[in-house]
C-alpha positions as CSV (number, residue, x, y, z in Angstrom):
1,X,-115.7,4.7,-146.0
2,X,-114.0,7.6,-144.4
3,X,-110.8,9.5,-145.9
4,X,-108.5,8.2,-143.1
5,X,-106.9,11.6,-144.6
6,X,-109.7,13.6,-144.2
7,X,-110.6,12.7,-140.8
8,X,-109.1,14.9,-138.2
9,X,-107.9,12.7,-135.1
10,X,-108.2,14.6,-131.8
11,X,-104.9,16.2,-130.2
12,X,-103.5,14.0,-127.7
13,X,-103.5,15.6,-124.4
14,X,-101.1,17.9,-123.8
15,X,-98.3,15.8,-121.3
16,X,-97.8,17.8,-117.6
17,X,-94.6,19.0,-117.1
18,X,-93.6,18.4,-113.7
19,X,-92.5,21.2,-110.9
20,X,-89.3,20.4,-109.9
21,X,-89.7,18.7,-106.3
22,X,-89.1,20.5,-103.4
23,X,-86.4,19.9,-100.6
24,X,-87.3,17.2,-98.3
25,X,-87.4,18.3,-94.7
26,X,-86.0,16.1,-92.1
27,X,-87.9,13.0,-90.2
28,X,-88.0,14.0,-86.9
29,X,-89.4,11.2,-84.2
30,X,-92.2,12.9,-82.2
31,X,-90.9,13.8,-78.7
32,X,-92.0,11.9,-75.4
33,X,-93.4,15.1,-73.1
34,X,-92.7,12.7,-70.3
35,X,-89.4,11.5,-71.2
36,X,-87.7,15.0,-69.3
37,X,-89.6,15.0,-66.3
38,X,-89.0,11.0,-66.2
39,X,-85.6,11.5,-66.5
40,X,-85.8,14.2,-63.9
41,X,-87.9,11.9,-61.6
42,X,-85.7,8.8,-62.1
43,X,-82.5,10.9,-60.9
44,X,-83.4,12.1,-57.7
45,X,-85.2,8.9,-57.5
46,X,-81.7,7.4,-57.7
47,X,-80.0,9.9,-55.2
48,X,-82.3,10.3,-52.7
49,X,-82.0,6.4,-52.6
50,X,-78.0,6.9,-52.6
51,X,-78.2,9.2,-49.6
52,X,-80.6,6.9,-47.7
53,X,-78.5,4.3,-48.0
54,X,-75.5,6.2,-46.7
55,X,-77.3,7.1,-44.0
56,X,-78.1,3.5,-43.6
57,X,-74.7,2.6,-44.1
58,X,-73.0,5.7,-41.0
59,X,-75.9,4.7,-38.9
60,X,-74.8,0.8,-39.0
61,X,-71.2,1.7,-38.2
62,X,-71.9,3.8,-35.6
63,X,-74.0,1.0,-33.6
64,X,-71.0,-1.6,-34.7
65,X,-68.7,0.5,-33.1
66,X,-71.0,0.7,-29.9
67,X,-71.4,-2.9,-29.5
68,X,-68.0,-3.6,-30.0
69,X,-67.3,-1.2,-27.3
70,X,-69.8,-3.1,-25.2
71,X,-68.4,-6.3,-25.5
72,X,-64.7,-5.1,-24.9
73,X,-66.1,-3.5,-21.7
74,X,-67.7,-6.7,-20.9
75,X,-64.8,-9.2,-21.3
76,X,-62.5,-6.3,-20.1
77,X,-64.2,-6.4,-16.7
78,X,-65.5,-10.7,-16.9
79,X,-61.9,-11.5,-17.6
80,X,-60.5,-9.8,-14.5
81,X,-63.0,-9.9,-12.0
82,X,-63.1,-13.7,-10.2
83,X,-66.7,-15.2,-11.5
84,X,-66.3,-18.0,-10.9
85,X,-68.2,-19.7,-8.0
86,X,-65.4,-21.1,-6.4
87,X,-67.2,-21.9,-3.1
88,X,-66.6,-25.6,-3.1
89,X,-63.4,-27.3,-2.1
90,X,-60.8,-27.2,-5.1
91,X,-57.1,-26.3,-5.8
92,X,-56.1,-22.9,-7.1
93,X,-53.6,-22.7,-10.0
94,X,-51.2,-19.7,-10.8
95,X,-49.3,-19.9,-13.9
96,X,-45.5,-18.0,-14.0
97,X,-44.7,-18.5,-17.9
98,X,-42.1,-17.3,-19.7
99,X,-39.9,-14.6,-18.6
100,X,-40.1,-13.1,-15.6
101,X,-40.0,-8.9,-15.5
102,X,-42.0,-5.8,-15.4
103,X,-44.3,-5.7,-18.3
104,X,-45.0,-9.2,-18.8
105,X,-47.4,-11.4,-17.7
106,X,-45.1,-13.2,-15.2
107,X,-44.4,-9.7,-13.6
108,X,-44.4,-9.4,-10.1
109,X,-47.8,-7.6,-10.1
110,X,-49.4,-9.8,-12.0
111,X,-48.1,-13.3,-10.0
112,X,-49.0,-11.6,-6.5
113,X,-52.1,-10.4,-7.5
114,X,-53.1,-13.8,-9.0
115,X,-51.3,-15.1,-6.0
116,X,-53.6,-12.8,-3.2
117,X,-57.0,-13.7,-5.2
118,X,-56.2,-17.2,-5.3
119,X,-55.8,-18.0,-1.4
120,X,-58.5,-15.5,-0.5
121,X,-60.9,-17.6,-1.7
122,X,-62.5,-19.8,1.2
123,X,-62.7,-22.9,-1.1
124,X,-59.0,-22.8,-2.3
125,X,-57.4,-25.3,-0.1
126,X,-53.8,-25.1,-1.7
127,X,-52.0,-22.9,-4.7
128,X,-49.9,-24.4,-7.3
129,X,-47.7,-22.3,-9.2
130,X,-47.2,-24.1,-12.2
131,X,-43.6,-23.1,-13.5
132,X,-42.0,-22.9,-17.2
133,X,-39.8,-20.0,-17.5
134,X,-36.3,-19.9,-17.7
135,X,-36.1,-17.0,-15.6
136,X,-35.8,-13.0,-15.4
137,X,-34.8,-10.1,-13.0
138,X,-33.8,-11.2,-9.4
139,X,-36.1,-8.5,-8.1
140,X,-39.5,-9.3,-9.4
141,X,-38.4,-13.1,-8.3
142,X,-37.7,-11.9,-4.6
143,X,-40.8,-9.9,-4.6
144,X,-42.5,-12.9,-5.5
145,X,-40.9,-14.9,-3.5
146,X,-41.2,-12.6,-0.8
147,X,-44.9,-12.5,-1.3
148,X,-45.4,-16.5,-1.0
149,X,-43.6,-16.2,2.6
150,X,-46.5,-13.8,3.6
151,X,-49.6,-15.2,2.0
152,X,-48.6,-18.9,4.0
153,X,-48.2,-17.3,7.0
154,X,-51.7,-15.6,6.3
155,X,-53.9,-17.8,4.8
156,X,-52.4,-21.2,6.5
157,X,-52.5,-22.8,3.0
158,X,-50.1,-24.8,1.7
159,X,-48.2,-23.5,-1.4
160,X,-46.8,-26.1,-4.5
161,X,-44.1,-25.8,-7.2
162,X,-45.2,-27.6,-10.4
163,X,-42.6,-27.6,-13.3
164,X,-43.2,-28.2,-16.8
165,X,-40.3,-27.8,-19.3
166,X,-38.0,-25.4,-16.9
167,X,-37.3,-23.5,-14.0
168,X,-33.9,-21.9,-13.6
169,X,-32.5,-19.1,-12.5
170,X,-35.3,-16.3,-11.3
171,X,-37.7,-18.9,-11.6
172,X,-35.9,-21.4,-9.1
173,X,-35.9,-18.2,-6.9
174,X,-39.6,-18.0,-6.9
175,X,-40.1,-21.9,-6.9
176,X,-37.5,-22.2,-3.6
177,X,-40.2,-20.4,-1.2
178,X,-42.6,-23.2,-2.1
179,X,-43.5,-26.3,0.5
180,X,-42.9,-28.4,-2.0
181,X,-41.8,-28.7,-6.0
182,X,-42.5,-31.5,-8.4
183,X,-40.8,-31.9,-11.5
184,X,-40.9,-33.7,-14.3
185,X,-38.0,-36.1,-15.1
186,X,-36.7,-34.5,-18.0
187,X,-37.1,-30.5,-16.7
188,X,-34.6,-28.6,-16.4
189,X,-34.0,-27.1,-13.1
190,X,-31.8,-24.9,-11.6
191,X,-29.1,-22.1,-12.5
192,X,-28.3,-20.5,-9.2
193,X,-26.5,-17.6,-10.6
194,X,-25.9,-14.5,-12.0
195,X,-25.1,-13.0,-14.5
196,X,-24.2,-9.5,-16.3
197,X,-23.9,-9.7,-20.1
198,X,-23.0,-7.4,-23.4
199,X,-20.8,-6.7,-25.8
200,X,-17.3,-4.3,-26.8
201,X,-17.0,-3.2,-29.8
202,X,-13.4,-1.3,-29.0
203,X,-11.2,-3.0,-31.0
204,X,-13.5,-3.1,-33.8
205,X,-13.7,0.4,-33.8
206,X,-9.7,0.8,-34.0
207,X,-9.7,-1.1,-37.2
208,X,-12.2,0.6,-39.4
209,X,-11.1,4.1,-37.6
210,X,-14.0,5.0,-35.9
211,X,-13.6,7.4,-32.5
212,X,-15.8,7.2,-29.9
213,X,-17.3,10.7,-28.8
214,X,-18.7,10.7,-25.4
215,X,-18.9,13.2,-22.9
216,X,-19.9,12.4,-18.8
217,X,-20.0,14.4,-16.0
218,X,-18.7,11.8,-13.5
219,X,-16.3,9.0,-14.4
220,X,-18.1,6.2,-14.5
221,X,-21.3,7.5,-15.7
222,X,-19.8,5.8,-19.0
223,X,-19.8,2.4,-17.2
224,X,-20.5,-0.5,-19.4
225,X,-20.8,1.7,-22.3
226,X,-20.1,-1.1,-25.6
227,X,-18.0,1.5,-27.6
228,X,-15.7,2.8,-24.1
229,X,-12.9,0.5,-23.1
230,X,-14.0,-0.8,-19.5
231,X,-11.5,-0.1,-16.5
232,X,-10.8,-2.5,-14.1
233,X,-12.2,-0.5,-11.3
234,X,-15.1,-1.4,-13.3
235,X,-15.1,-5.0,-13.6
236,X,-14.4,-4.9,-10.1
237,X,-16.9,-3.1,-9.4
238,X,-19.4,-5.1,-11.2
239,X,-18.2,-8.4,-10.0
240,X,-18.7,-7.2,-6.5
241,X,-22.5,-6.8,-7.5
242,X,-22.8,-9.9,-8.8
243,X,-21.8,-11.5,-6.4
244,X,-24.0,-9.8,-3.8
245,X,-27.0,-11.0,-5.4
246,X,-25.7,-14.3,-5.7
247,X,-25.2,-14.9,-2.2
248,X,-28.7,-12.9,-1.8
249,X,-29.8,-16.0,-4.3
250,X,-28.3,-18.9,-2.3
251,X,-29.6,-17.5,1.4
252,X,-33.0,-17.8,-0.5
253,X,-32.2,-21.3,-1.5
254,X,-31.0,-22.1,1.5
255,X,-34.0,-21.2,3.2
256,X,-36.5,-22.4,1.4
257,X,-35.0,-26.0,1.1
258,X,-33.7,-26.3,4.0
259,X,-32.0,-30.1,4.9
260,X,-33.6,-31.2,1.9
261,X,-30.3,-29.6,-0.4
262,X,-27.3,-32.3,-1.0
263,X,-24.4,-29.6,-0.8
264,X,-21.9,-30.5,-3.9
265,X,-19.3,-27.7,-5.2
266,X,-21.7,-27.8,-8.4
267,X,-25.0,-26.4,-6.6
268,X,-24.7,-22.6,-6.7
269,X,-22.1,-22.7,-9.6
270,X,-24.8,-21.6,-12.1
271,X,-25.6,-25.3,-13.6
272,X,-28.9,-26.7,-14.7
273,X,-29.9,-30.7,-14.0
274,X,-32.8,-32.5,-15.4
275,X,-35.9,-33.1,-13.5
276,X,-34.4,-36.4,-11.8
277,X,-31.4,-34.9,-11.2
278,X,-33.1,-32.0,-9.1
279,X,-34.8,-34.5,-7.1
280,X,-31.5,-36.2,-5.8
281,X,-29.8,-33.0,-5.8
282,X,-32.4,-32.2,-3.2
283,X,-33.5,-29.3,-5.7
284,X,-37.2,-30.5,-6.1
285,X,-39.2,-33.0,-3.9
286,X,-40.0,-35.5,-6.2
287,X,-42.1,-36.7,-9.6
288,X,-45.5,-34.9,-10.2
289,X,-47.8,-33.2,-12.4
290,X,-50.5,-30.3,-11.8
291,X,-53.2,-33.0,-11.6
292,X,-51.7,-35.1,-9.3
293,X,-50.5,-32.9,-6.5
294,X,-54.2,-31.9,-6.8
295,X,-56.0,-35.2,-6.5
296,X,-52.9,-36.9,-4.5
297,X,-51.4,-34.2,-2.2
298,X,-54.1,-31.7,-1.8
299,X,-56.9,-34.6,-1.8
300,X,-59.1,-31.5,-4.2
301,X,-58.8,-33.4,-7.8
302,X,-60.9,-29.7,-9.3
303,X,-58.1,-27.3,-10.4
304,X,-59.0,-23.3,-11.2
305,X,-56.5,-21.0,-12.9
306,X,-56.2,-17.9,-11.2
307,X,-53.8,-16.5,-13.0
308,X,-54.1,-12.7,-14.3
309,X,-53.4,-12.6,-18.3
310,X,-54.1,-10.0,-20.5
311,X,-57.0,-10.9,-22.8
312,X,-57.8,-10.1,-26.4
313,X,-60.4,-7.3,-25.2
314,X,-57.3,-5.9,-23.3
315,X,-55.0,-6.0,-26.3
316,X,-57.9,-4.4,-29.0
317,X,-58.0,-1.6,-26.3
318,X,-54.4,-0.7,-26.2
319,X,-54.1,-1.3,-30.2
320,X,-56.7,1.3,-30.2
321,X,-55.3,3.8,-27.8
322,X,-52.4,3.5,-29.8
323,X,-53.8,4.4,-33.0
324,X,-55.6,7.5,-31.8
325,X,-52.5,8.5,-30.1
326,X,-50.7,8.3,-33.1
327,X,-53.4,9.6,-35.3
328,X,-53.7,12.5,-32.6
329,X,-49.8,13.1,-33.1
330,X,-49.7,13.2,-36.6
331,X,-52.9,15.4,-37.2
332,X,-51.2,17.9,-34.9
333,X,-47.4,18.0,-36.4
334,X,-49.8,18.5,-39.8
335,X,-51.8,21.9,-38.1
336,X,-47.9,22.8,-36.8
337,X,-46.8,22.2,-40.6
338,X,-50.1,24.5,-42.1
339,X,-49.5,27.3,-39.6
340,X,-45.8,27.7,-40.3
């Protein structure tokens, strides 16, 4: 047996001392080459798209805005041009509605015009002016009424008065050169007279202290003024008028209806009857409707409206004018403003 002490074991391997470990450097992802110029691509991508589509976008509005003008030239000029074939026998309709004056569509312009186009055509063979106003200025009504006396006497066509809710005052002016009027039995009809109206304010004045500054070079140039005192020169003055025109009113009356009035104190005072009581009154001729002085009195049931009204083509048109004129205005009192 071996000397466990005498036998010499081997050295155990020396143990490795380990370096200390060196820093770490950072992870870092490797790097798309593609991923700039992509990105590069994809924006202009996305702006040259934007600008297309602008252009898209201008060129769209720009042919809106021509075919809008189009069509408001279109129904501008279909609207007041007669297109209709009006050839065969029928009975031409004017309306007078609402108040009658310069401006609105029961202005003298527009009722004669409508008026001239209606009994120039060769297969009108009667007008009816179908009435619901409750009147206006006496001298669009005597132009009108003027006018009816002519176009009979030119055409040899019979002209009708047709009331709905109401004809009085300037409208009865108009409606008294008419052959004949129909009425409704619950219209009102009537109102010869004349009137002149406003307010004073003088007294009122007085009270809270208020003085009236105005300067004239003539007297009267103040005359009806609401804050001036009025003279009695003045009223005078203006009662004279009045009644001028009021006489002016019942000659018209006179004329137009001829035997047909029943004279009562009440006639020319300025009242109003109903539809029934016109017709004794000798005021209108009797009962009727548009339709049946067409089928019955004229014997041409078909009934065209000639009457002139300002359509929605017409109204865009001035809305527009008014808008650049404004624009116009304003863009100019700003250049005024820059350059003072």
């Amino acid at each position: 047996m071996q000397d466990p002490q005498d036998s010499t074991s081997a050295p155990a391997p020396a143990q490795a001392v380990s370096d200390p470990m060196p820093a770490q450097a950072p992870v870092r992802h490797p790097v798309d080459e593609n991923w700039a110029r992509k990105t590069l691509a994809d924006l202009a991508f996305a702006n040259l798209k934007e600008q297309q589509t602008q252009r898209r976008w201008k060129s769209g509005m720009r042919l809106a805005w021509l075919l809008f003008l189009g069509v408001v030239v279109w129904l501008v000029f279909s609207f007041n041009s007669p297109g209709n074939n009006t050839s065969f026998p029928h009975t031409a309709m004017v309306t007078i509605q609402g108040e009658i004056g310069p401006g609105t569509e029961a202005s003298a312009q527009n009722i004669m015009s409508s008026m001239r186009t209606a009994l120039e055509d060769p297969g009108s063979q009667a007008l009816i002016l179908l009435i619901n106003s409750p009147g206006g200025s006496p001298v669009q009504a005597g132009l009108i009424n003027d006018e009816i006396t002519r176009l009979r006497a030119l055409h040899n066509k019979p002209i009708y008065a047709v009331v709905e809710e109401s004809c009085a005052s300037a409208a009865y002016y108009i409606a008294a050169a008419a052959d004949q009027i129909y009425v409704d039995k619950a219209s009102l009809v009537g109102s010869i007279g004349v009137l002149m109206d406003g307010f004073g304010f003088t007294g009122l004045m007085d009270k809270l202290g208020v003085e009236r500054r105005l300067m004239t070079a003539g007297e009267n140039k103040g005359f009806l003024d609401p804050f001036s005192p009025q003279t009695q020169p003045q009223r005078l003055h203006a009662q004279a008028m009045l009644n001028q025109i009021h006489a002016q009113f019942i000659d018209v009356v006179k004329k137009g209806r001829g035997d047909r009035l029943k004279a009562t104190p009440e006639l020319f005072s300025g009242l109003f009857w109903s539809g029934q009581q016109a017709v004794d009154l000798g005021l209108a001729d009797s009962l009727g409707s548009v339709d049946g002085v067409a089928r019955e009195v004229v014997k041409a049931p078909d009934v065209i409206d000639y009457t002139q009204r300002e359509n929605v083509a017409e109204r865009l048109v001035k809305r527009f004018g008014v808008a650049v004129g404004e624009g116009s205005v304003r863009a100019i009192r700003t250049a005024g403003a820059a350059l003072r």
